[in-house]
N, C-alpha and C positions, 0 to 999 in steps of 0.2 A: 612281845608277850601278849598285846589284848588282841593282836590278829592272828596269832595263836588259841587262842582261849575261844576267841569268836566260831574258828574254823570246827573245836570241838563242839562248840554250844551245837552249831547246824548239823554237825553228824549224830550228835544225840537225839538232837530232835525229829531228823529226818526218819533214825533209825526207830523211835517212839510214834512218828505218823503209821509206819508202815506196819508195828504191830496193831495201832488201835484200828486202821483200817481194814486187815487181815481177819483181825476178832470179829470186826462189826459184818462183813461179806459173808464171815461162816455163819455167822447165828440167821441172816436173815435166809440164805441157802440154805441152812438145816430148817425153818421155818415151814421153807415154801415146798418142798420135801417132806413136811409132812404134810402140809396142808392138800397136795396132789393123791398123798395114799389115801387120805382120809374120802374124796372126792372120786378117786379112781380116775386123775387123768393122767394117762401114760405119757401125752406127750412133755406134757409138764415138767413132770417124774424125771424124765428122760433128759431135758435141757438143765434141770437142777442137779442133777447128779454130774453131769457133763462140767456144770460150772464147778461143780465139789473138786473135783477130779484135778481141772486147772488149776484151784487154789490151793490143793495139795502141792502141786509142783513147785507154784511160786512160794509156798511157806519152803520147802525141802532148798530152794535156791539161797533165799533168807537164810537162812539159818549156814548152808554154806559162808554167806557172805557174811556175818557174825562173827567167823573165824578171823575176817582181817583185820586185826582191831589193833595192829602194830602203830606208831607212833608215824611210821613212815609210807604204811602199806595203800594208801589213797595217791602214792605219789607215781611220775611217768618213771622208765625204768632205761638204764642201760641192758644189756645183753651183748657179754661175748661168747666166743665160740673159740676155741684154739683146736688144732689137729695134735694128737701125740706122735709118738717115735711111729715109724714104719709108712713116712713116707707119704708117695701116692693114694695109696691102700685108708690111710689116717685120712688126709687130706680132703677125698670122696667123701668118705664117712663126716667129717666136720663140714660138707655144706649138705648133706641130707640134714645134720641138726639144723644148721643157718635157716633152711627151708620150712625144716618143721615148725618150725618157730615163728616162723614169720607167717606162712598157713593159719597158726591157730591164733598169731596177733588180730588177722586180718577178719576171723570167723568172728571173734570177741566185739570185732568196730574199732580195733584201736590202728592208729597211725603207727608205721611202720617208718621210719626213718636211718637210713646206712651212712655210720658217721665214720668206720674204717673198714678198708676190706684188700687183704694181701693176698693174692691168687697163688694155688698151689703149685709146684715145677711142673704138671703134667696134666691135672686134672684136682676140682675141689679148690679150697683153699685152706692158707695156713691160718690165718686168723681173719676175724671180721670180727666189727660193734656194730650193735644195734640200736638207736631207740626207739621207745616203744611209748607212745604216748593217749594216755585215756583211764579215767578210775579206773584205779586197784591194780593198774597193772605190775608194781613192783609187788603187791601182796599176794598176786596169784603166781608171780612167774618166781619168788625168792626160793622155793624151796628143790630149783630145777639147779641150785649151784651145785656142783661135783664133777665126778669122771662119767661120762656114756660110755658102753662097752658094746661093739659089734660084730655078729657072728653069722659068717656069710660067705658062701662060692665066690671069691673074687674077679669082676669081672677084665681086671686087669693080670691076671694068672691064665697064660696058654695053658697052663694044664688042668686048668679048673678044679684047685685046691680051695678048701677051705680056710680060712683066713680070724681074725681076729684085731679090731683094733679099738683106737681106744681117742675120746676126744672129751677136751673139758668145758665146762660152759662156768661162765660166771655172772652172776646178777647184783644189781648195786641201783639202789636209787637215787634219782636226779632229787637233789635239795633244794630250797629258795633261800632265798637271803635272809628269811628270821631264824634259818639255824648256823650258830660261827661253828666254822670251824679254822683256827689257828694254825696257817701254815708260813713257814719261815720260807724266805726265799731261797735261802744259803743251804736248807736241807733237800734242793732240787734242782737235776740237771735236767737242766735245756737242750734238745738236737734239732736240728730242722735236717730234712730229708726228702727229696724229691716223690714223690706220691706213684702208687701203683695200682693197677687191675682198675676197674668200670671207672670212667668217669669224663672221658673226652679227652682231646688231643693234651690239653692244656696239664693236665696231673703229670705229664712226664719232664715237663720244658724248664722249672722253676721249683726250689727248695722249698714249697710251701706245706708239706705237713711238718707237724711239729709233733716231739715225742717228750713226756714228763718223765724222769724219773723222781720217787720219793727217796732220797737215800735210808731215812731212817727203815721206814717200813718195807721196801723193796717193792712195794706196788708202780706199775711202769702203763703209763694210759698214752694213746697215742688217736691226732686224728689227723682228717686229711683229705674231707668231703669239701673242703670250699676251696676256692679258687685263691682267695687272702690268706697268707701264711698268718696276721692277726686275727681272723675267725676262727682260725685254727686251733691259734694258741688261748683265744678265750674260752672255744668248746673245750678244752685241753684237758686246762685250769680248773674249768667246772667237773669234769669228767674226775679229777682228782680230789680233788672235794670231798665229791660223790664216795669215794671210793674209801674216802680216810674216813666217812660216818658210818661207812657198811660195813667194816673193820671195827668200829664200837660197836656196833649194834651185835656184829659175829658173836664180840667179848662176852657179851651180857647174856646173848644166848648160851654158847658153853658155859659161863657160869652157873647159867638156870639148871641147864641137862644136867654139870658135876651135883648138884644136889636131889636132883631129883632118884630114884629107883631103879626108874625106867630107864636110865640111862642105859644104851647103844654104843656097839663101837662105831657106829658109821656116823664121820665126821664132814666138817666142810671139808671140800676137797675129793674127798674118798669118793667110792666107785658107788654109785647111787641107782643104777639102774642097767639091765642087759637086755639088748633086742638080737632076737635071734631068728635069722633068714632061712638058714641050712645048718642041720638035716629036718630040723623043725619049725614051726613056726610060733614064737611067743616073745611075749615083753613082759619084763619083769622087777618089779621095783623091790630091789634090797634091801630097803627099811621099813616098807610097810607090808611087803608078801603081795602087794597088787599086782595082777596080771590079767594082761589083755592076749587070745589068740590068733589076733587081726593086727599084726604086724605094721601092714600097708597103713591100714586106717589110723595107727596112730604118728607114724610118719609124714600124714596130710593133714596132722596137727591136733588129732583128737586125743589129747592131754587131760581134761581136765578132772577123772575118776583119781588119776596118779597125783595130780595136785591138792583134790579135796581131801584123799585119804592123809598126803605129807601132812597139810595144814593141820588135820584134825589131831595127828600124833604130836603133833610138835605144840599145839593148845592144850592136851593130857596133859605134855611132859612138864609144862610151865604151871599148871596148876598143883603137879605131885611136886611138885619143888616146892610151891607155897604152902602145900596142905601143914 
């Protein structure tokens, strides 16, 4: 509890430097801005307004980052990726996400770490985890959970049809040990299973990934990055954890949404956004109307208009719940 309490005291405070510092830069920049008209020196003018400019940006980032103010959203994150039905076609398509994803971890400064990764029968894969380690990263990436849908000349079709397919991603944050979470042992099956796709000779030889299931909730986390079938089964563990707090946190939020107005039918899970290769080029987020006509660019990871706009819907909705 007091190293809980602690970790808020510093994020308030941090968040309370950066406005009184913010305030104190504008006034002494609007100062010297006039002091420059007043004098008529252009170059002056010229560097003060320059700095205006940049402290506009960094207030508009602030205020972005304002929106993370989840309990959990300061913490590192998992990230999976699953292919849906249809194969190869799926397959491709869920590691253009793995890619994307990891692209825009990597522009942000955050650590990128591959804790499971199942190669597709042909090309792609069926599933991979991710972690993603550095602030905020579970609070920027939570609102990427649902179905991606893609619309594209397949480049696996001799006949060069049109295609459509569909892949899920799910985000869950890594917790520390001042939050319990209560799990039974008896409500979890154990499998150990010889390891597949990147990782050296040694993933094929020996049972050492280990896969959780939860019986009650049906959440099933599996890893399979280390060499020790017991690192495996402790990332596992924690990986479950993880998963049973993002399953509350889910709770809390559908209960916010059922109160609020605003309420949507676009839920977790549900199809949350479409990228579209052929006959057009657009991205398009279904619950907020955001769209990007640079396709490419946001498939190398330039996510973050789609993310600030989720957050900012989903901070209305929690406050039209409270109003």
């Amino acid at each position: 509890m007091a190293q809980a309490l602690m970790r808020e005291r510093q994020q308030l405070q941090d968040a309370t430097d950066v406005v009184a510092r913010i305030e104190g830069e504008l006034a002494d920049t609007i100062g010297l801005i006039e002091l420059a008209e007043a004098e008529d020196e252009a170059s002056v003018l010229a560097d003060a307004e320059s700095a205006l400019r940049e402290l506009h940006r960094e207030a508009q980032k602030r205020q972005i980052e304002s929106l993370l103010s989840g309990e959990a959203d300061r913490n590192d994150t998992y990230l999976e990726v699953h292919a849906g039905a249809g194969g190869t076609e799926s397959q491709d398509w869920a590691a253009m996400l793995l890619r994307m994803y990891s692209r825009w971890a990597a522009a942000h400064g955050y650590k990128v770490e591959e804790i499971g990764y199942n190669e597709g029968e042909e090309a792609g894969i069926r599933s991979a985890t991710l972690l993603i380690k550095g602030p905020n990263a579970y609070g920027w990436l939570k609102t990427e959970s649902g179905v991606h849908r893609l619309v594209r000349i397949s480049p696996f079709d001799s006949s060069a049809r049109r295609h459509t397919s569909f892949a899920s991603v799910w985000v869950y944050p890594v917790i520390d040990d001042s939050i319990e979470i209560d799990i039974k042992e008896s409500d979890v099956r154990v499998d150990t299973y010889r390891s597949s796709g990147a990782g050296g000779q040694h993933v094929n030889t020996t049972d050492s990934a280990v896969r959780l299931t939860h019986i009650p909730s049906g959440i099933v986390v599996a890893c399979q990055n280390e060499r020790s079938q017991h690192k495996n089964r402790a990332t596992a563990w924690a990986m479950l954890r993880s998963r049973l707090y993002e399953l509350e946190l889910q709770k809390r939020e559908e209960k916010a949404q059922a109160e609020a107005a605003s309420k949507t039918d676009i839920g977790w899970g549900h199809q949350i956004r479409s990228y579209v290769l052929q006959p057009y080029q657009l991205v398009k987020d279904l619950r907020t109307g955001v769209e990007s006509t640079n396709p490419q660019a946001v498939l190398d990871g330039d996510l973050d208009m789609f993310m600030e706009a989720s957050l900012a819907q989903r901070v209305n909705a929690r406050e039209a719940a409270t109003a």
